[in-house]
C-alpha positions as CSV (number, residue, x, y, z in Angstrom):
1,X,-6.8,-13.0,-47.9
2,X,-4.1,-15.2,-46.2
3,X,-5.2,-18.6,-45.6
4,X,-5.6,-20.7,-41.9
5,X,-2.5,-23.3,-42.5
6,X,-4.3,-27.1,-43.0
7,X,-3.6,-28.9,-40.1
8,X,-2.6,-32.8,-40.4
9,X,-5.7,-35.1,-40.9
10,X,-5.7,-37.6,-37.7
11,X,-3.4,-35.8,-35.9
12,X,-3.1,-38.2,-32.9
13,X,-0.4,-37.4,-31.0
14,X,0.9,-34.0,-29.2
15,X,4.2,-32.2,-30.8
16,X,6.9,-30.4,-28.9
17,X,8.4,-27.0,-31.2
18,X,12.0,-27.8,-29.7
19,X,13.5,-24.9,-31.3
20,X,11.9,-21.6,-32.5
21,X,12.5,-17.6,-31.8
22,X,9.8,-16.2,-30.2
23,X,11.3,-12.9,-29.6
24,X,11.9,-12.8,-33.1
25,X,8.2,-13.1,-34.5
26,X,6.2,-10.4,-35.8
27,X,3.3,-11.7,-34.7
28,X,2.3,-11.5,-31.0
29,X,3.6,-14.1,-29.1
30,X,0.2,-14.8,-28.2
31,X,-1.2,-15.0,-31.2
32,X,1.2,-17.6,-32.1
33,X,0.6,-20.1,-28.8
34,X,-3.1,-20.2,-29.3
35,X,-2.5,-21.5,-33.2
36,X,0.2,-23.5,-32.1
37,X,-2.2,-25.3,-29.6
38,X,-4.9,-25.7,-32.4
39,X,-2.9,-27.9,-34.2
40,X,-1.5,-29.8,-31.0
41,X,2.1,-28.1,-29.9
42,X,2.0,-28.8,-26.3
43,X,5.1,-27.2,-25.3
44,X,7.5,-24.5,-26.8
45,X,11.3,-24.3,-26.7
46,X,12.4,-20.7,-27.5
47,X,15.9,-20.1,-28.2
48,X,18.8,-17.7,-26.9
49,X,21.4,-16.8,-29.3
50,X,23.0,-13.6,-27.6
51,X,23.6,-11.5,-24.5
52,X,20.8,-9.1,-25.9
53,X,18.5,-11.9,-25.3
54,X,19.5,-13.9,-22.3
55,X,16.7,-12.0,-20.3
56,X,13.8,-12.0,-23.5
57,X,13.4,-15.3,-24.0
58,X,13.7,-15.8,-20.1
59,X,10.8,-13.6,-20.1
60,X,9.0,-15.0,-22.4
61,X,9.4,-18.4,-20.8
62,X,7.9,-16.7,-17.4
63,X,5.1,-15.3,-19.0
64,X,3.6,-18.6,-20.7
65,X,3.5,-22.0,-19.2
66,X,3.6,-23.9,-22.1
67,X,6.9,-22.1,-22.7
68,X,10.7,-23.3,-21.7
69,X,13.6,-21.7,-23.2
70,X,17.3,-22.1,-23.6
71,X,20.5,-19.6,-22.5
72,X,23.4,-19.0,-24.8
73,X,25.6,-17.9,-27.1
74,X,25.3,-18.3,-31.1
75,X,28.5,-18.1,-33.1
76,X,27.6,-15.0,-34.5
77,X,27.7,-13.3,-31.4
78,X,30.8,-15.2,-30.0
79,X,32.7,-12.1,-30.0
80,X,30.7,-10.8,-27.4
81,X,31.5,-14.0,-25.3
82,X,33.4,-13.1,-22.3
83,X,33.7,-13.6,-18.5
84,X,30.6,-11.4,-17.5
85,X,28.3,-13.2,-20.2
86,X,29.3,-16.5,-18.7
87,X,28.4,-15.5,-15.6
88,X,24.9,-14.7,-16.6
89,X,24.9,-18.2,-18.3
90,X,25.7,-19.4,-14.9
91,X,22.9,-17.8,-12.8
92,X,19.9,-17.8,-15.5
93,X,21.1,-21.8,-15.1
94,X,18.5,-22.0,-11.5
95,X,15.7,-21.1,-13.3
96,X,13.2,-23.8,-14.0
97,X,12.0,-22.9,-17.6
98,X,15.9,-23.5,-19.0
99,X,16.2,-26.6,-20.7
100,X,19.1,-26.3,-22.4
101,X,22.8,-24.9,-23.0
102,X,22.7,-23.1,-26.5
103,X,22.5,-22.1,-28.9
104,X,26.2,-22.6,-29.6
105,X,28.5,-24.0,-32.2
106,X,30.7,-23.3,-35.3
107,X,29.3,-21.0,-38.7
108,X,32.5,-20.6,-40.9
109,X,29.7,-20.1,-43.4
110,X,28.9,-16.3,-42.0
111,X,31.7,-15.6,-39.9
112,X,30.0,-13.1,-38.3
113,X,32.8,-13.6,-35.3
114,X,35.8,-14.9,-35.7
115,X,36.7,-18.4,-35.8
116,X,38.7,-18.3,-32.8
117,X,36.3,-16.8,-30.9
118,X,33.6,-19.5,-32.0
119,X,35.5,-21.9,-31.0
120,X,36.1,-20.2,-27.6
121,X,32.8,-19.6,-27.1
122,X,31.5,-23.3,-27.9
123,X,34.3,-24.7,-25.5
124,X,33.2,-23.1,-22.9
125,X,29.3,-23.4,-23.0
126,X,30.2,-27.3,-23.6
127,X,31.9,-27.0,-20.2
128,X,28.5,-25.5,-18.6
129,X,26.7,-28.2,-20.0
130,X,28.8,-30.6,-18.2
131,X,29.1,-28.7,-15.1
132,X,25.0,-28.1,-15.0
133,X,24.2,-31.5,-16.8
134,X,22.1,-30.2,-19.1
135,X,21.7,-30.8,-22.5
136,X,23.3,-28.4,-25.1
137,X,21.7,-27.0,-28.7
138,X,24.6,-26.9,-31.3
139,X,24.4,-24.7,-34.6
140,X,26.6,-26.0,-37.5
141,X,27.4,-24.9,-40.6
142,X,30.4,-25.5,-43.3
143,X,32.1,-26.2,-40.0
144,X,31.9,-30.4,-39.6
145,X,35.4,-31.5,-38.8
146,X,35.9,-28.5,-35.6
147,X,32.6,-29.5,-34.8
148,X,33.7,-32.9,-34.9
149,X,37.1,-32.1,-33.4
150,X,35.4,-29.8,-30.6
151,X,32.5,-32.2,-29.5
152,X,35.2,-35.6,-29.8
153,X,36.6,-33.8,-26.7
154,X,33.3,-33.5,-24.3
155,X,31.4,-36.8,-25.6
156,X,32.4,-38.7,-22.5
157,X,31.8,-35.8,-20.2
158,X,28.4,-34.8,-21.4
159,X,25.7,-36.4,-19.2
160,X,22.8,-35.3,-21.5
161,X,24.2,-34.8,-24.6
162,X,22.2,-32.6,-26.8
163,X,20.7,-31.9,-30.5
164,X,22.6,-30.3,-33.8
165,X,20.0,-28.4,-34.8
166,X,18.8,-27.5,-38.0
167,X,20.6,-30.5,-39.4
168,X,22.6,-29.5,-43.0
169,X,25.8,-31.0,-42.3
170,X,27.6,-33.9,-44.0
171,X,27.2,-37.9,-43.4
172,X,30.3,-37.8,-41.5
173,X,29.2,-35.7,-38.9
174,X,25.7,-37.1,-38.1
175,X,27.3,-40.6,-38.2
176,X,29.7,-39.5,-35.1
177,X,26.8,-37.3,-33.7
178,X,24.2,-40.0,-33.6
179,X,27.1,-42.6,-32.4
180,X,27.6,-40.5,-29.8
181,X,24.0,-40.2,-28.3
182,X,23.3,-36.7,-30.0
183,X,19.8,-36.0,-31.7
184,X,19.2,-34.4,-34.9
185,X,17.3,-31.6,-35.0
186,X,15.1,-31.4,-38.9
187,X,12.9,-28.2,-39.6
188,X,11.5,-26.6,-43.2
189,X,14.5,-27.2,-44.7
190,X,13.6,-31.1,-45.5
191,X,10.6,-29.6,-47.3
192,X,12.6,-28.0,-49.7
193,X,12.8,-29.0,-53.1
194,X,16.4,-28.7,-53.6
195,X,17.5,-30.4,-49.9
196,X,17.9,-34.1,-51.1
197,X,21.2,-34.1,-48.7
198,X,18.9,-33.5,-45.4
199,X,16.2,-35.7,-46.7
200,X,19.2,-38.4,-46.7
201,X,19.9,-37.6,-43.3
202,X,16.3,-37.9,-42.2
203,X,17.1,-41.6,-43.7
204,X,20.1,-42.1,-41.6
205,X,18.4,-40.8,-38.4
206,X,16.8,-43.3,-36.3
207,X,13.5,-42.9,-35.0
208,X,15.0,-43.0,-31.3
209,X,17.1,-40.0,-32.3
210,X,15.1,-37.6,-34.4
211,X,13.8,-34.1,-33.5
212,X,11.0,-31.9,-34.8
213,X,11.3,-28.1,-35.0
214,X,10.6,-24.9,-36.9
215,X,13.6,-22.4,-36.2
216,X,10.6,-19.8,-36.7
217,X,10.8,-17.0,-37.6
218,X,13.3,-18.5,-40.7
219,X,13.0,-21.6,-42.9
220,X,9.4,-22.2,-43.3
221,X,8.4,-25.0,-44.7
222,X,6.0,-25.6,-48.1
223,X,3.8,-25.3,-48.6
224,X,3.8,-21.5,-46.8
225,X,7.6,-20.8,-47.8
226,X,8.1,-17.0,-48.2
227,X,5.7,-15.8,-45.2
228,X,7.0,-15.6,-41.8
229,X,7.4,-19.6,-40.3
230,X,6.1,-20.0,-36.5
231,X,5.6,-23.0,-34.5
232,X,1.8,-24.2,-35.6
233,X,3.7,-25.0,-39.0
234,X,5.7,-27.8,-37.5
235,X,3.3,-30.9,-38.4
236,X,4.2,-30.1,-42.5
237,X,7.7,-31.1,-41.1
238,X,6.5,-34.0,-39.5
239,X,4.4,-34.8,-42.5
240,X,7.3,-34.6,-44.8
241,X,9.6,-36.8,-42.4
242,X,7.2,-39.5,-42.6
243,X,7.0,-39.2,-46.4
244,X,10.8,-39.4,-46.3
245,X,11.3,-42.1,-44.1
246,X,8.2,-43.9,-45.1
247,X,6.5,-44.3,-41.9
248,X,3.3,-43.5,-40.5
249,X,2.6,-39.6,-39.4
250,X,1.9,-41.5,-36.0
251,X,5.0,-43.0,-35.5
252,X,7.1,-40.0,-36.3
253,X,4.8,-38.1,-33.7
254,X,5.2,-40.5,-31.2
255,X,8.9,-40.7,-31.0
256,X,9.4,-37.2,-31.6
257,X,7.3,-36.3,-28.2
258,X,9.5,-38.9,-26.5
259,X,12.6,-37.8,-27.6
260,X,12.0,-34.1,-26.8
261,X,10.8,-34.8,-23.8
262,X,13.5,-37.3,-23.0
263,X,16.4,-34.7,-24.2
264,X,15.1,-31.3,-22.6
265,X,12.6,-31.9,-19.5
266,X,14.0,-33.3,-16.1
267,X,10.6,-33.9,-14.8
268,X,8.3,-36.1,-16.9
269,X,5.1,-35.5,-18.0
270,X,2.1,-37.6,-19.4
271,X,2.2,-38.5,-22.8
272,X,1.0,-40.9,-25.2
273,X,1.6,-44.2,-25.4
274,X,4.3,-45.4,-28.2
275,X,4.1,-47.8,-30.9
């Protein structure tokens, strides 16, 4: 019989999932709100990675209140980046429940599109998030100096900036990022046992620039690696970035609401008081 996940002992503070897949859960989406509320997850960011989505996650965002989403273009689908995709971007940009530009970026890990057309791709939804102000969610991965090169080249124009998600990337990189104003997005992946190099860059993260999230369904954390992650797992990850940075489960909370809410939501909302 599969066990409820243990929730954090004194969990005193809310938590915002800033970056999951709804649409790509097994489990009912809600199924997966009402546990994520149990343990505290006040709002939701879901996540659009290609034109077969766009509308989904829209959807999704209509259907539950506690849900926000994001519109774009991952590099795996960069291929399928073009002039009629943009201008979906461009409209689906009025609705309230977007957040963010993204998911976008560089992966000369997969290279599931070209290179040329990643590039292309993350050019250009840069240039929305400057046109639209909003904030944009970058995907990295064996790709730091173009990611470098690409974002040196929209710092200054960016009004809101934005997160690297998933944060695997080297030293280098989250030095400029975090220089520049970006967050740093952590998930499972600092739970791992083998992941010393993001626990590092939990280190180097300030507080002020640190975000939590799941990227559920993939990378669950431990202790529940191998079954399908979703958001109500996301206070093991704040657990283990307190371990990591040896600070109180509190503060980690605390700044990690602020900073979501700070990056993604134009209109504030009540939340805790910080230490």
């Amino acid at each position: 019989m599969s066990r409820k996940p243990p929730t954090i002992p004194h969990l005193n503070y809310p938590l915002i999932e800033t970056h999951c897949h709804l649409d790509y859960l097994k489990t009912p989406v809600d199924q997966v709100l009402a546990r994520a509320a149990e343990v505290g997850i006040e709002r939701v960011i879901t996540i659009a990675v290609s034109p077969s989505n766009l509308d989904t996650v829209l959807a999704i965002s209509a259907q539950h209140p506690q849900v926000w989403c994001t519109q774009g273009v991952h590099p795996h689908q960069a291929n399928e980046y073009d002039a009629t995709v943009e201008q979906r971007l461009r409209q689906s940009f009025s609705h309230d429940q977007v957040v963010a530009v993204g998911e976008t970026g560089l992966d000369y890990y997969y290279d599931h599109s070209d290179r040329r057309s990643q590039r292309h791709a993350f050019v250009r939804q840069l240039t929305l998030a400057v046109e639209y102000a909003l904030p944009v969610v970058i995907h990295t991965r064996d790709a730091d100096a173009d990611t470098r090169a690409v974002l040196a080249d929209f710092v200054n124009d960016l009004p809101r900036k934005g997160v690297i998600h998933s944060f695997t990337a080297g030293p280098e990189l989250a030095e400029f990022a975090l220089e520049a104003g970006f967050y740093l997005g952590f998930n499972g992946i600092c739970t791992f046992n083998k992941a010393e190099n993001v626990r590092d860059s939990v280190r180097l993260t300030p507080m002020e620039r640190l975000l939590l999230e799941t990227d559920a369904p993939y990378l669950t954390p431990a202790p529940y690696r191998g079954r399908e992650n979703a958001p109500f797992y996301l206070p093991f990850i704040a657990e283990k970035i307190a371990e990591t940075k040896a600070v109180t489960i509190d503060t980690v909370l605390s700044h990690a609401y602020r900073n979501s809410q700070q990056l993604f939501f134009r209109q504030p909302f009540e939340r805790p008081n910080d230490e």
